[in-house]
C-alpha positions in Angstrom: 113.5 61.3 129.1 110.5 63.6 130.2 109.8 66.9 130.1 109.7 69.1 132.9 106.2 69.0 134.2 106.4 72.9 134.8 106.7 73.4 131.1 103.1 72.3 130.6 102.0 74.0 133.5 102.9 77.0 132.1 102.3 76.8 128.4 98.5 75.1 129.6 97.7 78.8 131.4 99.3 80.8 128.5 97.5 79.2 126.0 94.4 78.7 127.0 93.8 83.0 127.6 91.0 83.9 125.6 93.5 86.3 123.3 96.0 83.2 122.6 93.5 80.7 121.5 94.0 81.4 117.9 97.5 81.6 118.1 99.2 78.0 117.5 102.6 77.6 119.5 105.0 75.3 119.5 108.0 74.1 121.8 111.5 74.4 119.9 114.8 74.0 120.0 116.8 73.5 123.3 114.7 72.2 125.5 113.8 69.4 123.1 117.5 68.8 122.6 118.6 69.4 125.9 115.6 66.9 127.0 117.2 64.1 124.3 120.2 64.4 126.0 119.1 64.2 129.8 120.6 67.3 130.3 118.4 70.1 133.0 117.4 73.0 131.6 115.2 76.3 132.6 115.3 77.9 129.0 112.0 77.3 127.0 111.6 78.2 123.3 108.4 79.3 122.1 107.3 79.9 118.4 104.3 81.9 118.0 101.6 82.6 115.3 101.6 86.5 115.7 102.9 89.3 117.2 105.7 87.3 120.0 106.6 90.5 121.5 103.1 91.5 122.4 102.1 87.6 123.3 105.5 87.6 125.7 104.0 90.9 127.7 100.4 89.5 127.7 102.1 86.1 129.4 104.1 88.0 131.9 101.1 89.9 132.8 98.9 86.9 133.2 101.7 84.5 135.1 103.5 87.3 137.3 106.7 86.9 135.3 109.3 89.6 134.2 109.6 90.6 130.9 111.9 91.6 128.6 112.5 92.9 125.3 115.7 90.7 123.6 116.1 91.7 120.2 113.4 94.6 118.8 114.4 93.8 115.5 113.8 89.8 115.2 111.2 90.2 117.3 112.4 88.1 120.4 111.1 89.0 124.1 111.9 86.6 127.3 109.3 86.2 130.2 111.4 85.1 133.2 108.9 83.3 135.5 109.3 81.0 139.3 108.2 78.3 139.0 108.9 76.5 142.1 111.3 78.7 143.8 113.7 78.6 140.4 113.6 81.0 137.6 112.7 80.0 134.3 113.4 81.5 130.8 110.2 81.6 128.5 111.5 82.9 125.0 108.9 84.1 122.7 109.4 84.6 118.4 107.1 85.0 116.0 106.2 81.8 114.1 107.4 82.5 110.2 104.9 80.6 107.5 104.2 77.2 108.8 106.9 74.9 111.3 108.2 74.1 108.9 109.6 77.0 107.1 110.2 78.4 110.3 112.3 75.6 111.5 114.5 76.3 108.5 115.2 80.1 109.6 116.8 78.4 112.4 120.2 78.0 113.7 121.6 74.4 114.0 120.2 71.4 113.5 119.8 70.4 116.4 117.9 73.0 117.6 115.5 72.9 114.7 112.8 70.0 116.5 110.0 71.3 117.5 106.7 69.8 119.4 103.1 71.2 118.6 102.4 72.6 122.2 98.7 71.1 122.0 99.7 67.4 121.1 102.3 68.3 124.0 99.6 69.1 126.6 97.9 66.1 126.0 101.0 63.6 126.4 102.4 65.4 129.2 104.0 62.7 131.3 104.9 60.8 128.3 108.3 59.6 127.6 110.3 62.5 125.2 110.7 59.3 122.3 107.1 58.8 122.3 106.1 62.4 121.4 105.4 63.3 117.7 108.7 65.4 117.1 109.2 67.5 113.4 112.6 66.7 112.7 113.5 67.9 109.0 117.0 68.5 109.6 117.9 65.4 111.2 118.6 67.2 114.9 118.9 63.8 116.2 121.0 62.5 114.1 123.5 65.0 114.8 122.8 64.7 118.8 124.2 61.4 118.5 126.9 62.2 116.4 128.2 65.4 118.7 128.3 68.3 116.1 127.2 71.7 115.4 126.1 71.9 112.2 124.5 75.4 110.5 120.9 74.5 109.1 121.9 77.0 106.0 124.3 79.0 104.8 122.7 82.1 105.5 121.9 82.0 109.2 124.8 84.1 110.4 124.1 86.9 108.1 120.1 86.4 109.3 120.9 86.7 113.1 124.9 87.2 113.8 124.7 86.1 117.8 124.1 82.7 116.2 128.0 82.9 115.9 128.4 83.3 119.7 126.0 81.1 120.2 127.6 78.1 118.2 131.3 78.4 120.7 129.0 78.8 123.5 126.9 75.6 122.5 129.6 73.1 121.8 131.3 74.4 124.7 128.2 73.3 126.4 127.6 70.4 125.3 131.2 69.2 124.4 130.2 68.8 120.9 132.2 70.1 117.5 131.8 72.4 115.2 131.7 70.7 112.0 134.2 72.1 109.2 131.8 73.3 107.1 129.7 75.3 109.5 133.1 76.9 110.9 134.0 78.0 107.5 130.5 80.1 107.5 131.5 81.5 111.0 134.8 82.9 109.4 133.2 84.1 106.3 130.5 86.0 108.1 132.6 86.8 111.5 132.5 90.2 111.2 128.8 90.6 111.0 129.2 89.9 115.2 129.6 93.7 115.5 126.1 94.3 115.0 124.5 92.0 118.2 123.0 93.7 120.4 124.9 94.4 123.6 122.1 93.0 125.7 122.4 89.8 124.2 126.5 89.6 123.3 126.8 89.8 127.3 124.4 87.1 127.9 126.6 84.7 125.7 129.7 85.6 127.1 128.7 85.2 131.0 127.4 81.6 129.8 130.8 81.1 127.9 132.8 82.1 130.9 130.8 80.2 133.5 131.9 76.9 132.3 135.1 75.5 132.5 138.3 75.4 130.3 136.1 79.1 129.0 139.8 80.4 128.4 140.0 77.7 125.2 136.5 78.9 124.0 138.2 82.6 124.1 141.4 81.0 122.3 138.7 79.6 119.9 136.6 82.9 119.7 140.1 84.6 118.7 140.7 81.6 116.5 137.5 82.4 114.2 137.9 86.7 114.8 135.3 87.1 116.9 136.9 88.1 120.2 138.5 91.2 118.4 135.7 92.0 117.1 133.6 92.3 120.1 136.5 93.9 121.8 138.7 95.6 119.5 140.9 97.3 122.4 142.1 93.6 122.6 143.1 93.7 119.2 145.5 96.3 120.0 147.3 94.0 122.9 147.9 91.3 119.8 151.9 91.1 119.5 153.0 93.7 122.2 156.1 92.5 124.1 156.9 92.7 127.5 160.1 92.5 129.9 161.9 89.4 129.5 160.6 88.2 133.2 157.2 87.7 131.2 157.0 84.3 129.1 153.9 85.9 126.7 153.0 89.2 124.9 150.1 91.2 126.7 147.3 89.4 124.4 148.5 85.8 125.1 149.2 86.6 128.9 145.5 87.8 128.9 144.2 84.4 127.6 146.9 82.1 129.8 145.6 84.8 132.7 142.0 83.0 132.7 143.5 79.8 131.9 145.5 80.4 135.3 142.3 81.7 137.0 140.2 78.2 136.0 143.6 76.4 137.3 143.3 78.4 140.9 139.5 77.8 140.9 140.0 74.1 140.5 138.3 74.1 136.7 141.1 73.4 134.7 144.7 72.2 133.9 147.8 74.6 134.5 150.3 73.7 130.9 153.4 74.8 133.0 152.5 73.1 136.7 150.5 70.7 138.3 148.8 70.0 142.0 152.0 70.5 143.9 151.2 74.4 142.7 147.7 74.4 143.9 149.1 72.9 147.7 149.6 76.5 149.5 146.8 78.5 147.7 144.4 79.8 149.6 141.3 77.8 149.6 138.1 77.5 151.7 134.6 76.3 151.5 133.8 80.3 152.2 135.5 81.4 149.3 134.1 78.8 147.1 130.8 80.4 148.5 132.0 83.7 148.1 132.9 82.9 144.3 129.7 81.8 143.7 127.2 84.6 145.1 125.8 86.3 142.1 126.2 89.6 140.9 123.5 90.1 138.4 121.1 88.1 136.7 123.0 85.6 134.9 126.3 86.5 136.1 128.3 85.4 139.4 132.1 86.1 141.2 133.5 83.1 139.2 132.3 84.4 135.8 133.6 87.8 136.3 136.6 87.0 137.9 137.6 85.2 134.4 136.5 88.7 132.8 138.3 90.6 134.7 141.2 88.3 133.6 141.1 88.8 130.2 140.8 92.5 130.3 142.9 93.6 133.5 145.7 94.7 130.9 143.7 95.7 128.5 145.8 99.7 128.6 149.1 98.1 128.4 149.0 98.9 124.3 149.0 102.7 125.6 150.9 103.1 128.6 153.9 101.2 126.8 157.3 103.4 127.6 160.6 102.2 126.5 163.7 103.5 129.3 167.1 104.7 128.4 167.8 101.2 129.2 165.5 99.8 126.5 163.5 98.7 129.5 159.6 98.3 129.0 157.9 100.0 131.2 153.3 100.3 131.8 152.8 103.0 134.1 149.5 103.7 135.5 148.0 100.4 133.1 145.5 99.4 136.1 143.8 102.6 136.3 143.5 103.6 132.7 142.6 100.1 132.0 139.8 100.7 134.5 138.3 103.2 132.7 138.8 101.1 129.5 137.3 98.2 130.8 134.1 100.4 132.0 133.7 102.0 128.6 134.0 98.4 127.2 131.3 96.6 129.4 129.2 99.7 129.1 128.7 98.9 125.3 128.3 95.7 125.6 125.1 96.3 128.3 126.5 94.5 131.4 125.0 96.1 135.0 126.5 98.3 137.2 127.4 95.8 139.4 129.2 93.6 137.0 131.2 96.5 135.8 132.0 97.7 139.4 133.2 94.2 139.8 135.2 93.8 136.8 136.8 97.5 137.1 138.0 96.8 140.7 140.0 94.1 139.6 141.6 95.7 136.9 142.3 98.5 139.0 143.5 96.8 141.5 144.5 93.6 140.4 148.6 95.1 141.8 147.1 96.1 145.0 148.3 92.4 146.5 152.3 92.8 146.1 152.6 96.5 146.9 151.1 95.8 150.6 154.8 95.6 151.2 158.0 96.0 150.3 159.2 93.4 152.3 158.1 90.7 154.4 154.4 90.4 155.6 152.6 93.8 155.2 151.4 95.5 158.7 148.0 95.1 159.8 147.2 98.6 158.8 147.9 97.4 155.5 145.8 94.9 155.0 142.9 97.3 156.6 143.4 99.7 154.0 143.5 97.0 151.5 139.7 96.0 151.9 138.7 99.6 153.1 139.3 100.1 149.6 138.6 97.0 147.7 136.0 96.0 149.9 133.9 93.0 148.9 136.1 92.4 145.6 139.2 91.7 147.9 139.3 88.0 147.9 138.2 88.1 143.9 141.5 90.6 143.6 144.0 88.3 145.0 142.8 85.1 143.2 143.5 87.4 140.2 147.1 88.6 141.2 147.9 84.9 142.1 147.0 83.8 138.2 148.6 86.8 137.1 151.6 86.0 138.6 151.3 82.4 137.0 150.5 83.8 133.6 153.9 85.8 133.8 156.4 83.3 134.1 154.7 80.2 132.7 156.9 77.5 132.3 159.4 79.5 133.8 158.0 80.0 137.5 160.1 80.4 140.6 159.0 77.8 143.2 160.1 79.8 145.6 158.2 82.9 144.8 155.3 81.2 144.0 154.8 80.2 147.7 156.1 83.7 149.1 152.8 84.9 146.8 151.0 82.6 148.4 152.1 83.0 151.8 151.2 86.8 151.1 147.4 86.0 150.1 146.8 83.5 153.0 148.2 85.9 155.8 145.8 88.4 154.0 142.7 86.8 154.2 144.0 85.6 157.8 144.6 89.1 158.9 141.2 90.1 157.3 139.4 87.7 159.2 141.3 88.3 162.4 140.6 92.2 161.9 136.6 91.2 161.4 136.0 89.2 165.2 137.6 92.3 166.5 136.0 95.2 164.9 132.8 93.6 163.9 130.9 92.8 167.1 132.0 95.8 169.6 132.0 99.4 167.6 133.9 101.4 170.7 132.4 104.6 169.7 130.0 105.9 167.3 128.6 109.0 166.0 126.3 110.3 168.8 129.4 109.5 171.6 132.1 111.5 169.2 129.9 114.4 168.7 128.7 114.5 172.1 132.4 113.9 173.7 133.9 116.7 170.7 131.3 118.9 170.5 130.9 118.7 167.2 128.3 119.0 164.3 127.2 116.0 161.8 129.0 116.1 158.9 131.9 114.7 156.8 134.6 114.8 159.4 132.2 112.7 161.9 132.9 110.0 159.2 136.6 110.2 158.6 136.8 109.9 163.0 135.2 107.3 163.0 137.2 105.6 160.2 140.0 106.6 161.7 138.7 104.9 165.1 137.9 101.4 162.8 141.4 101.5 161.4 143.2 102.1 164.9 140.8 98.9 166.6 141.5 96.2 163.8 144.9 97.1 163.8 144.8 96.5 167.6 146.2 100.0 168.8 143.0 100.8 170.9 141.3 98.1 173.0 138.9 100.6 175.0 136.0 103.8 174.3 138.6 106.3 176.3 141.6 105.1 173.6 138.7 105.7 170.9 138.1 109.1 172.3 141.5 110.2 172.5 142.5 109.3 169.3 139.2 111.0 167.7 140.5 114.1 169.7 143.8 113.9 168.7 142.8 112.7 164.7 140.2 116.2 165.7 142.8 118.5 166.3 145.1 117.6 163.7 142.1 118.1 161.3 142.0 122.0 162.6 145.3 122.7 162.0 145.4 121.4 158.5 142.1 123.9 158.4 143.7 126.4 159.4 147.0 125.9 157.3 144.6 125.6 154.5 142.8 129.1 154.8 
């Protein structure tokens, strides 16, 4: 195995600025491991002699890269660079004592190797066995035998996203926690609450993007740290629901992403196999579509399992029992949408992601109240993505698992494929709606003010929505139909005015 050769690219123009001279540095951690194992990687750790923070801005300055400030405390800052059209994660920390005494502040063992980055420099090209690695915790060792194992008792307490970071890893790498390390993680679990948001996000989008992430959140839960990052999930933890659903609201939330990772092809379904997935929507444009990214670090597929977990997050609250003894969540999607904001507000995710997450929760009904019966009308399914917009295709992969994380073992065949039927002659009717609308806008602005007589303003828009709707729906074909309805839609607008004042 070799190092990537962009690694000494980079670490040969850092460290050879006039100001970083002095300063030794050395390669540690992940890459080395990562490297051992054959396994690609764009994350680079880099201990420091000095002040890492202020090295990290002087190296984004110098190599055109992005900085940013990780953890003020421990004195951790990132310097995300392109290196040949692909972004790369330079971490920076300061070097404690020698190597070797910093090697044992760290995590696992098997992220506590490190290479001198001068000796590196000099054997770059060199196979990864032949390079001079310090090894004192025998890293290796552990490689081989698959296992996460703590360096020392204390690093939990020293730096608590090292307990996220543990799930995350062997998730990662399909390794084990070893039992003794585990005990540590639920000795010191609740020290979790005091990561930094910034970085608890960044552990959980790398958590949810792999596959079979809803074990790793049964496993989180197992060691008490998924209450503890969200406590409003603790409160879903035993609460029963109608008889037609198979688990309480906490366990439907976990079998919710399990269902999503089934739909999205990443995972076993426990109550159903392939002759489910048969009539599920499917396409090489939704794959795409689930895999555009939202934020840095973050895509569709990610936040789709997210939005899982958390799109009945109010259901603790809106619980009413009827005179019937029926249980009954009224308004749960749109209280659990402000829920869900305040949660992934604290826990630093972008505006984007939490638009994302908070339309699924919001709307994750949307899909089977289109109709009461049969196939919903084409104005419908207009107003559907009017209002959900890009998010409609994330929204109905969501009701589908939902709907699969209701009945569990006890799923009607038959209504599993009306569900189905449903979300295919959505996204049919969508895409039917989109040749038709798209390329030939009848009317637009200037015309309708022009034709009406009328001044810019809000009502210019709702005309011309009016218009879109009408077209997709295929009630108008022409710019006179356009016209007359914008006249009619016009008129009808006055009269509410003037009922109004």
């Amino acid at each position: 195995m070799y190092f990537p050769q962009q690694v000494f690219v980079l670490a040969d123009r850092v460290f050879s600025l006039p100001s970083l001279r002095e300063h030794r540095g050395y390669i540690v951690g992940g890459l080395i491991r990562d490297a051992l194992l054959g396994r690609e990687t764009r994350d680079v750790d880099i201990a420091v002699e000095g002040d890492a923070v202020g090295i990290a801005r002087e190296v984004a300055r110098v190599v055109n890269g992005k900085f940013v400030l990780l953890d003020a405390d421990n004195g951790v800052a990132r310097v995300v660079n392109f290196l040949e059209e692909h972004a790369w994660n330079f971490d920076f920390s300061s070097l404690y004592g020698n190597i070797e005494s910093d090697l044992a502040r760290r995590d696992f063992t098997i992220n506590a190797m490190a290479i001198e980055i001068e000796r590196a420099n000099m054997l770059a090209g060199t196979e990864l066995s032949q390079l001079p690695r310090i090894d004192p915790y025998h890293g290796e060792e552990d490689l081989k035998g698959r296992v996460i194992r703590a360096v020392s008792p204390g690093i939990f307490e020293a730096d608590p996203v090292r307990l996220l970071r543990a799930v995350r890893l062997a998730g990662e790498l399909d390794f084990a926690i070893e039992p003794e390390t585990e005990k540590l993680i639920q000795r010191d679990f609740s020290c979790v609450t005091s990561v930094p948001g910034e970085r608890v996000r960044e552990e959980l989008l790398r958590l949810l993007s792999l596959p079979h992430a809803s074990s790793h959140l049964e496993y989180l839960d197992h060691l008490g740290l998924l209450v503890s990052l969200i406590p409003e999930l603790g409160e879903c933890k035993g609460v029963d629901q109608p008889t037609v659903h198979f688990w309480n609201v906490f366990d439907h939330s976990l079998k919710t992403v399990a269902a999503i990772e089934f739909l999205l092809r990443q995972g076993p379904w426990e109550a159903g196999g392939e002759e489910l997935l048969a009539t599920v929507p499917w396409s090489e444009e939704i794959e795409r579509h689930l895999s555009r990214e939202v934020s840095h670090g973050s895509d569709h597929r990610g936040l789709l399992k997210l939005g899982g977990l958390l799109h009945d997050i109010a259901k603790p609250q809106t619980k009413l029992i009827d005179d019937a003894g029926r249980a009954h969540f009224l308004g749960h999607p749109s209280q659990g949408a402000d829920m869900t904001q305040v949660i992934l507000e604290r826990l630093r995710f972008s505006r984007r992601e939490i638009d994302l997450v908070k339309a699924l929760v919001f709307y994750h009904l949307r899909p089977v109240q289109l109709s009461q019966e049969g196939m919903p009308t084409k104005r419908a399914v207009y107003r559907y993505f009017r209002d959900t917009g890009e998010y409609g295709i994330d929204i109905l992969l969501l009701a589908l698992a939902d709907h699969l994380a209701t009945y569990g073992p006890g799923l009607p065949i038959s209504g599993w494929h009306e569900r189905c039927q449903l979300a295919n002659y959505i996204l049919e009717e969508h895409a039917c709606q989109e040749v038709k609308v798209q390329p030939n806008n009848l009317i637009d602005g200037h015309i309708l003010m022009s034709t009406l007589g009328i001044a810019p303003g809000p009502v210019v828009g709702e005309l011309l929505a009016a218009v879109r709707e009408a077209q997709a729906s295929g009630d108008i074909r022409s710019r006179e139909e356009a016209l007359r309805l914008a006249r009619h839609e016009f008129d009808k607008y006055h009269v509410k005015q003037g009922s109004l004042s």
